[in-house]
C-alpha positions as CSV (number, residue, x, y, z in Angstrom):
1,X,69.2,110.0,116.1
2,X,67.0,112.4,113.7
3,X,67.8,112.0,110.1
4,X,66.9,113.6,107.2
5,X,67.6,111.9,103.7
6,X,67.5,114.2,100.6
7,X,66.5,112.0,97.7
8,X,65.0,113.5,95.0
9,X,64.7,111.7,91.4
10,X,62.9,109.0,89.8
11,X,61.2,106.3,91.5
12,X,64.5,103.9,90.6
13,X,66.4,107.0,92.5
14,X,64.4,107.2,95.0
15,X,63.4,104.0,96.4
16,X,66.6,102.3,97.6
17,X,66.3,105.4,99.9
18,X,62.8,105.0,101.3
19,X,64.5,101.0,101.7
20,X,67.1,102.8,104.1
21,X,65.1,104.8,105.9
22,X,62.4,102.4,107.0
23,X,65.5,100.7,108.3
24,X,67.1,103.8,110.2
25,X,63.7,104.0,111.6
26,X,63.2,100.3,112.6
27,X,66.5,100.4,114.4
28,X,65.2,103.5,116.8
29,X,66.2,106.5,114.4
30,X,63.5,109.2,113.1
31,X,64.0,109.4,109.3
32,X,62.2,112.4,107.6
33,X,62.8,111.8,103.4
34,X,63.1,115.4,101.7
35,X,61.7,114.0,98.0
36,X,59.4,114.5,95.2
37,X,55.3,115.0,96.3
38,X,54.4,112.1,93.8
39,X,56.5,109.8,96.2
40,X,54.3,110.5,99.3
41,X,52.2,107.7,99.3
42,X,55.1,105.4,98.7
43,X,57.0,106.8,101.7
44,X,53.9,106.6,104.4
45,X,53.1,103.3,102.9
46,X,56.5,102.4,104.9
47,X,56.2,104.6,107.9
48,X,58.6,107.4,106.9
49,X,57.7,110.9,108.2
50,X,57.8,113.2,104.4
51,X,58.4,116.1,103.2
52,X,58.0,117.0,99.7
53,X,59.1,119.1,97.4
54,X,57.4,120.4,94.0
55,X,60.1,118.8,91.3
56,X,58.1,116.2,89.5
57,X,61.2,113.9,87.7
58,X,58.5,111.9,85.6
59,X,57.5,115.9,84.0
60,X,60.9,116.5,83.9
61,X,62.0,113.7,81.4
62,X,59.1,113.6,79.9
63,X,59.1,116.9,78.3
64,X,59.7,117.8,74.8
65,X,63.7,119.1,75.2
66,X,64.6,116.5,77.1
67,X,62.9,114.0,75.1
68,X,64.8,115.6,71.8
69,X,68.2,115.0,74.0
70,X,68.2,112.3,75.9
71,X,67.3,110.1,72.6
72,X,70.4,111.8,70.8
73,X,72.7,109.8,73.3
74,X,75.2,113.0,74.4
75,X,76.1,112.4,77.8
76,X,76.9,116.3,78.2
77,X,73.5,117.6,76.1
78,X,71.9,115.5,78.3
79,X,73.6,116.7,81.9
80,X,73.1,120.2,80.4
81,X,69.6,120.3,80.2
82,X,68.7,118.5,82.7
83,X,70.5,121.3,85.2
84,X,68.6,123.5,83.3
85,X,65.7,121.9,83.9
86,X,66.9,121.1,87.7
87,X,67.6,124.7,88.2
88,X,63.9,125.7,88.0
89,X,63.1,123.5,91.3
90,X,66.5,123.9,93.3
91,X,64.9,127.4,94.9
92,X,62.2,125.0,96.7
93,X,64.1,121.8,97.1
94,X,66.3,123.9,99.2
95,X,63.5,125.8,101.0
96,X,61.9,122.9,102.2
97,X,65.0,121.2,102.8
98,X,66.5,123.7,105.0
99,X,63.2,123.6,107.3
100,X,62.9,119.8,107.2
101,X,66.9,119.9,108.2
102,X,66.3,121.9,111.5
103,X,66.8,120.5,115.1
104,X,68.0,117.4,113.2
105,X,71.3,115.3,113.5
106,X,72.2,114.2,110.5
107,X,72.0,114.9,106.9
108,X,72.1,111.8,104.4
109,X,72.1,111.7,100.4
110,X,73.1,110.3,97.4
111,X,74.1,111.6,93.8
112,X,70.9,113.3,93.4
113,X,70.6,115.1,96.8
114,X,74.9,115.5,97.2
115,X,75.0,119.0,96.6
116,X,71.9,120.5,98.1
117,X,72.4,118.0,101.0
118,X,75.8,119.5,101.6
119,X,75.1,123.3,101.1
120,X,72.2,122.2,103.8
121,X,74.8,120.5,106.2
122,X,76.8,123.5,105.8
123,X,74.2,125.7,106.5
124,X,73.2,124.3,109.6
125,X,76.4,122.4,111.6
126,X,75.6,119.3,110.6
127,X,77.5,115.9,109.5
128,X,76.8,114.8,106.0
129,X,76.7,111.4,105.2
130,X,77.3,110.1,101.7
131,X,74.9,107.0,100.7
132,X,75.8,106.0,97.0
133,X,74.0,103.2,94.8
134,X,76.9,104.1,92.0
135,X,80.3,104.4,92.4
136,X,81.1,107.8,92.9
137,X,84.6,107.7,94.7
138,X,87.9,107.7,92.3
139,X,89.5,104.0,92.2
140,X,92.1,102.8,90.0
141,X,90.4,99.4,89.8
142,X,87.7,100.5,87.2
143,X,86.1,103.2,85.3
144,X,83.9,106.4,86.2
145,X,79.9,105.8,86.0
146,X,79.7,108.0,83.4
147,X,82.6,107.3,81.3
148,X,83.0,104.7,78.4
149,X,85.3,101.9,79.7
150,X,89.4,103.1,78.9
151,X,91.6,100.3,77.2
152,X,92.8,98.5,80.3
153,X,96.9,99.0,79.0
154,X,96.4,102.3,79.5
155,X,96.5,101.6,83.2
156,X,94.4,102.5,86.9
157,X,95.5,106.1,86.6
158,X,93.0,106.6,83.7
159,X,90.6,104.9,85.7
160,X,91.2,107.6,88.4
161,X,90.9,110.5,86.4
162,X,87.5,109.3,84.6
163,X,85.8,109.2,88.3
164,X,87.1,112.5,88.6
165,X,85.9,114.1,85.2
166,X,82.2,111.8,86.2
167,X,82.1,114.1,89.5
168,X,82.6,117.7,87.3
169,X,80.0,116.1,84.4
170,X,77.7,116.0,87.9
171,X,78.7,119.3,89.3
172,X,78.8,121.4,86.3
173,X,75.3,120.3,85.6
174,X,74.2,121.3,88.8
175,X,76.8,124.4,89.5
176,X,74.7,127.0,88.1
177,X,71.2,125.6,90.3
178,X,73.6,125.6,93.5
179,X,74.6,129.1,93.0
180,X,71.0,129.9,93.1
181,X,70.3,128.0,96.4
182,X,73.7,129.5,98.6
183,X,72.9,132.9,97.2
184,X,68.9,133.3,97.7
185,X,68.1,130.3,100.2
186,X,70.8,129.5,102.0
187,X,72.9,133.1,102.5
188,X,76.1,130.8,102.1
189,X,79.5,131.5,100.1
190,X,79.2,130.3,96.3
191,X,81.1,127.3,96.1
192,X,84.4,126.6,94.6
193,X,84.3,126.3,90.8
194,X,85.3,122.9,90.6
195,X,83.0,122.1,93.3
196,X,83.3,121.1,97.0
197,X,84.8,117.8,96.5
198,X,87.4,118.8,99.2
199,X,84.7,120.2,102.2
200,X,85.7,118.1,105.2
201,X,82.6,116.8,105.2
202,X,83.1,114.3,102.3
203,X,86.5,113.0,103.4
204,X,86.5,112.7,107.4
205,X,83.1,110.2,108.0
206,X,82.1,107.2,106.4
207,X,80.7,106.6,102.7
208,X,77.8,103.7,102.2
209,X,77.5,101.8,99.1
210,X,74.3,99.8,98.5
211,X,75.4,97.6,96.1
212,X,76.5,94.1,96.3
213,X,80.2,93.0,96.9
214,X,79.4,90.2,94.7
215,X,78.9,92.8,91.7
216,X,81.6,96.0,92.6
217,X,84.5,93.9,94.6
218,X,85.3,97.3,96.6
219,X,88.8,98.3,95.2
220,X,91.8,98.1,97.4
221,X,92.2,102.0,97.2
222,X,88.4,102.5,98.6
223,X,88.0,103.1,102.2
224,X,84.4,103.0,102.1
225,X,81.4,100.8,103.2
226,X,79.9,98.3,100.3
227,X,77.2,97.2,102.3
228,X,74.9,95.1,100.0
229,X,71.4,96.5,98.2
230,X,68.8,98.5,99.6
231,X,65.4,96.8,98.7
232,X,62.1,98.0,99.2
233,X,60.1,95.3,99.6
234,X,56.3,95.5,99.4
235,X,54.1,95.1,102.4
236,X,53.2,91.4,103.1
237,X,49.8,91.6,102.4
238,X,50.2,92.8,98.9
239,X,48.7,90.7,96.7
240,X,49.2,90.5,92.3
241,X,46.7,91.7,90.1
242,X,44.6,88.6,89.7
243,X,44.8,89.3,86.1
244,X,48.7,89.1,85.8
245,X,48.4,86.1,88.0
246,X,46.0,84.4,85.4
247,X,48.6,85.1,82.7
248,X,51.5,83.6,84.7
249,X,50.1,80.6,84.7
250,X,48.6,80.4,81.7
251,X,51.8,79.7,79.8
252,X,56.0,79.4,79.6
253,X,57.4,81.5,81.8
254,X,57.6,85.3,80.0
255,X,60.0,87.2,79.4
256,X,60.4,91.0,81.3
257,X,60.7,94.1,79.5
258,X,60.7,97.5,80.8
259,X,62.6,100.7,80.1
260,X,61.9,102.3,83.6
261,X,62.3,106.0,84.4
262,X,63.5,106.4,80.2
263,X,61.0,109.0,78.0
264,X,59.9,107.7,74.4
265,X,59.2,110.3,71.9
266,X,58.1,107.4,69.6
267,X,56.5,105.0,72.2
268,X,54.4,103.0,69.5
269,X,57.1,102.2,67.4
270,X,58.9,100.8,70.1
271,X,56.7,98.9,71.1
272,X,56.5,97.2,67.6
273,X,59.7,96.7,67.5
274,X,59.5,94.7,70.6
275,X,56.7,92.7,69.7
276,X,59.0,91.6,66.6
277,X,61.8,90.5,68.8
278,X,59.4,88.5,71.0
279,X,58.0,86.8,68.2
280,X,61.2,85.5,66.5
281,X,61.9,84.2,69.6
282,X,58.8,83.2,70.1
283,X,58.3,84.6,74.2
284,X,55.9,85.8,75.7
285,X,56.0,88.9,78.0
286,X,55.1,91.1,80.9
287,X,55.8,94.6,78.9
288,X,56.2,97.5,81.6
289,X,54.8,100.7,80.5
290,X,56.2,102.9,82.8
291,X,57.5,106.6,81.7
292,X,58.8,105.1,78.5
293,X,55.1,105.5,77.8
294,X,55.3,101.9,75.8
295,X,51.5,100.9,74.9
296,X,49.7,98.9,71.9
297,X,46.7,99.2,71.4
298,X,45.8,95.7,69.8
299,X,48.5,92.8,72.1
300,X,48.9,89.4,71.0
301,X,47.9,87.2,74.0
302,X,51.4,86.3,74.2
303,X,52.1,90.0,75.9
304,X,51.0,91.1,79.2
305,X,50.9,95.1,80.0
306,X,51.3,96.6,83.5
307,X,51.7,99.8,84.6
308,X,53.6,99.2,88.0
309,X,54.3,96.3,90.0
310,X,56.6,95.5,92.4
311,X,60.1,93.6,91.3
312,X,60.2,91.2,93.9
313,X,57.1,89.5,93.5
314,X,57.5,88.5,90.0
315,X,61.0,88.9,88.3
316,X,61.8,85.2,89.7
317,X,58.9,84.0,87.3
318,X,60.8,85.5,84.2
319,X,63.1,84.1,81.9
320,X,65.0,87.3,81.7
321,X,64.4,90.9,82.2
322,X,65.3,93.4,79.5
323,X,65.5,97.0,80.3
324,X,67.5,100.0,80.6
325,X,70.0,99.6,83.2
326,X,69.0,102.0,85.9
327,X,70.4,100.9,89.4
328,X,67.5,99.7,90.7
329,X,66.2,97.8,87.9
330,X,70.1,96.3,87.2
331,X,69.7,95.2,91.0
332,X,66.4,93.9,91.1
333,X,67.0,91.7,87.7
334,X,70.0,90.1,89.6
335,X,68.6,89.6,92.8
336,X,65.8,87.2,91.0
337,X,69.2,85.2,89.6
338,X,67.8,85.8,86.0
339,X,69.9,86.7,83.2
340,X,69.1,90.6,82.0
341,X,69.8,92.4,78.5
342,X,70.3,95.8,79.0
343,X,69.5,98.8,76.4
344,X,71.3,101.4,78.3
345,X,69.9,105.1,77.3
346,X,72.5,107.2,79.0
347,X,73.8,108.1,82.4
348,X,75.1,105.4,84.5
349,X,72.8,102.6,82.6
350,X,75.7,101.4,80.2
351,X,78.6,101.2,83.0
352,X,75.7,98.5,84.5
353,X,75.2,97.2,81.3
354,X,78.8,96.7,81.1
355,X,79.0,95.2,84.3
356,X,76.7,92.6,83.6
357,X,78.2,91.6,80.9
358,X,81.8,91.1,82.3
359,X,80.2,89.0,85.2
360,X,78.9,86.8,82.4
361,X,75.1,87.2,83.5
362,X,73.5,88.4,80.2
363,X,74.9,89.5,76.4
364,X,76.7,92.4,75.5
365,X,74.5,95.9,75.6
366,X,72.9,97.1,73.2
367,X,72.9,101.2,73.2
368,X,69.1,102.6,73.0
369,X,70.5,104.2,69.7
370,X,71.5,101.1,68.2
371,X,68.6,99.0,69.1
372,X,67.1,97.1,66.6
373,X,64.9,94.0,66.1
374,X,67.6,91.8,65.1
375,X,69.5,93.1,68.4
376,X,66.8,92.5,70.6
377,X,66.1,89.1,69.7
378,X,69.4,87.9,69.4
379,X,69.8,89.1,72.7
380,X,67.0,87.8,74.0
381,X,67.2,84.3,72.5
382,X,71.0,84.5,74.4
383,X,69.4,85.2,77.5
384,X,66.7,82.5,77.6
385,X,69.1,79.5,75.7
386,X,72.9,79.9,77.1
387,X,73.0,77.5,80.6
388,X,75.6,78.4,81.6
389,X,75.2,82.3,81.5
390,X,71.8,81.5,83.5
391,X,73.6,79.0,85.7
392,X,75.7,82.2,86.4
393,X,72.7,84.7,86.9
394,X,71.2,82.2,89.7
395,X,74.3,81.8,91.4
396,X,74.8,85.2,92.2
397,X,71.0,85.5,93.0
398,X,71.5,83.5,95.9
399,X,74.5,85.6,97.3
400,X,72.5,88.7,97.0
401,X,69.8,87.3,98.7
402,X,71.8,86.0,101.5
403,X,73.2,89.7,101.8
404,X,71.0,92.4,104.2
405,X,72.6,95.5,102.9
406,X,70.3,97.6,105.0
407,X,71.6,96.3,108.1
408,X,75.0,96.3,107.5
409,X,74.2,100.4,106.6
410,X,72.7,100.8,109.5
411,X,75.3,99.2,111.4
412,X,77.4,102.2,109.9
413,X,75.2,105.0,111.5
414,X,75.1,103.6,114.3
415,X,78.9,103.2,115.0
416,X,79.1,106.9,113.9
417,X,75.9,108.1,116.3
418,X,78.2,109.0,119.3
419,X,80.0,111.9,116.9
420,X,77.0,113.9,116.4
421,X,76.4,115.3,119.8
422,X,79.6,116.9,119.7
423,X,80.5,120.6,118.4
424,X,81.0,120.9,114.6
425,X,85.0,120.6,114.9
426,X,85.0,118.0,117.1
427,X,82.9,115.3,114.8
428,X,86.0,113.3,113.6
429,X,84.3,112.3,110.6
């Protein structure tokens, strides 16, 4: 089967998807990933044909309005402008996702790809096939992504409706970019205003979850597929700067803090105001720079600075890992059956902060807005003392690792591969 996955974003957005793919293509399938250019050696580092497009997320968030909105905490600033600022690359994602779409089977994507990857199924006959790594389908059993936890008295039905009122915060961002790319690219009908939540092509097939049934229990109203995370792995001859080697063993195991994909306006004084933390507690760390843009020009021994290294190869050396809450990170932390703080910035980063918390494997949140170094250390001194929260953490390390998401996903496809020779109408999913 040909597949094309649409999967643009950040690298945290992006890689669960390249984790897929290799899969798909492992198992027989030729995967071509429709993402950003500044993924492309990522993606042929792992055998996937690519295709990119000219939307660079890192310039995105890093620019001055979104800086000024994303640290202000508004959930719809923050949508707002960033379909703004999506709008401005939808013309080519579109392009070059309608020509990398042609004489192929299938069409897969997640949040970030659902709309274009539909208009592009639409456009050409094809099945669509939702591949979420956050809960996007209404439940009763919990909360929308986006959506501060209701008070549980007031019952599932909330629940329902805040998964609904998460989708229009999605598609409202993006409506105005969509219009764009059915009118000028695609020569499609504008879709509906509320979105095209009811298109047969979201309701008769199959929807994948790669997250861990250990984390989201799938709700008893879900008819979907939970089947475990989607880890990209590096290649087995990748070896650790010998540098951060030296500093592993040179000491107490550190502590891990990085704020991932998340823009700083005021990188410098973060940074102090981590150093503080770590020295009350007295850890040391491996500090991420990362897009947050965190650097110091003078670090105590103590700290360690990287500017990208794989998660699997050294998140089982920490005591904990402290960052934002972005999917990928949130999974990676508890795969290495470590305790994480989380300083969620927006998005979907304090529903996972809120998740770990109720599964008793690290503190409470602390919102980016509200961080402080009394916070932060109290946090993290929680995180490295409290045995039984860490008991907790490596328990449910060892049922993640025992879980092969990827297989069980493409287990999925391939139970659906003998509907996509047949006409449109006659797909059954």
């Amino acid at each position: 089967m040909r597949i094309a996955i649409i999967a643009p974003g950040s690298r945290g957005d992006v890689q669960p998807y390249i984790a897929l793919g290799k899969g798909l293509k492992k198992a027989g399938n030729a995967v071509r990933l429709v993402t950003n250019r500044n993924y492309e050696m990522l993606a042929n580092s792992h055998g996937l044909e690519f295709w990119p497009v000219e939307v660079n997320m890192q310039d995105i968030i890093q620019n001055e309005r979104m800086r000024a909105v994303l640290e202000k905490g508004n959930l719809l600033a923050s949508m707002s402008q960033m379909g703004k600022e999506l709008k401005r690359g939808a013309l080519h994602l579109a392009d070059r996702g309608l020509a990398a779409c042609r004489r192929l089977d299938m069409v897969l994507a997640g949040i970030g790809g659902l709309f274009v990857g539909l208009s592009l199924a639409e456009k050409l006959g094809l099945p669509f096939l939702q591949a979420y790594n956050v809960p996007f389908t209404p439940t009763q059993a919990f909360s929308g992504a986006l959506l501060p936890k209701p008070p549980s008295w007031l019952g599932g039905s909330l629940n329902r409706l805040s998964h609904h009122l998460t989708r229009q915060i999605v598609w409202q961002a993006y409506r105005p970019a969509d219009r764009l790319v059915r009118q000028k690219v695609l020569g499609l009908p504008i879709a509906p205003f509320w979105g095209s939540f009811k298109s047969d092509r979201l309701h008769h097939g199959p929807i994948l979850y790669g997250f861990s049934l250990s984390v989201i229990l799938p709700p008893s109203d879900w008819d979907n597929n939970v089947t475990g995370y989607w880890f990209l792995d590096p290649p087995d001859d990748w070896n650790p700067p010998s540098a951060l080697m030296e500093y592993l063993q040179a000491g107490s195991s550190p502590v891990y803090i990085g704020f991932g994909s998340m823009s700083n306006r005021k990188p410098e004084k973060t940074t102090d105001l981590v150093l503080q933390a770590l020295t009350r507690t007295k850890q040391r760390a491996i500090m991420l720079s990362g897009w947050s843009g965190l650097r110091k020009s003078d670090l105590p021994d103590s700290v360690f600075m990287v500017d990208s290294v794989p998660h699997s190869r050294f998140l089982p050396r920490v005591e904990a890992v402290i960052h934002h809450g972005g999917a990928g990170t949130t999974a990676a932390g508890l795969r290495a059956g470590v305790p994480s703080v989380i300083i969620p910035f927006h998005g979907d980063q304090p529903f996972w902060g809120q998740r770990i918390a109720e599964l008793g494997v690290g503190p409470v949140p602390i919102p980016r807005r509200r961080l402080s170094v009394e916070r932060l250390a109290q946090a993290i001194e929680e995180a490295v003392t409290d045995q039984t929260m860490r008991q907790r953490a490596a328990d449910l390390g060892s049922k993640i690792r025992a879980e092969d998401g990827i297989a069980r996903a493409i287990a999925v496809v391939q139970h659906i591969e003998k509907y996509v020779s047949k006409p449109a109408g006659e797909m059954g999913f």
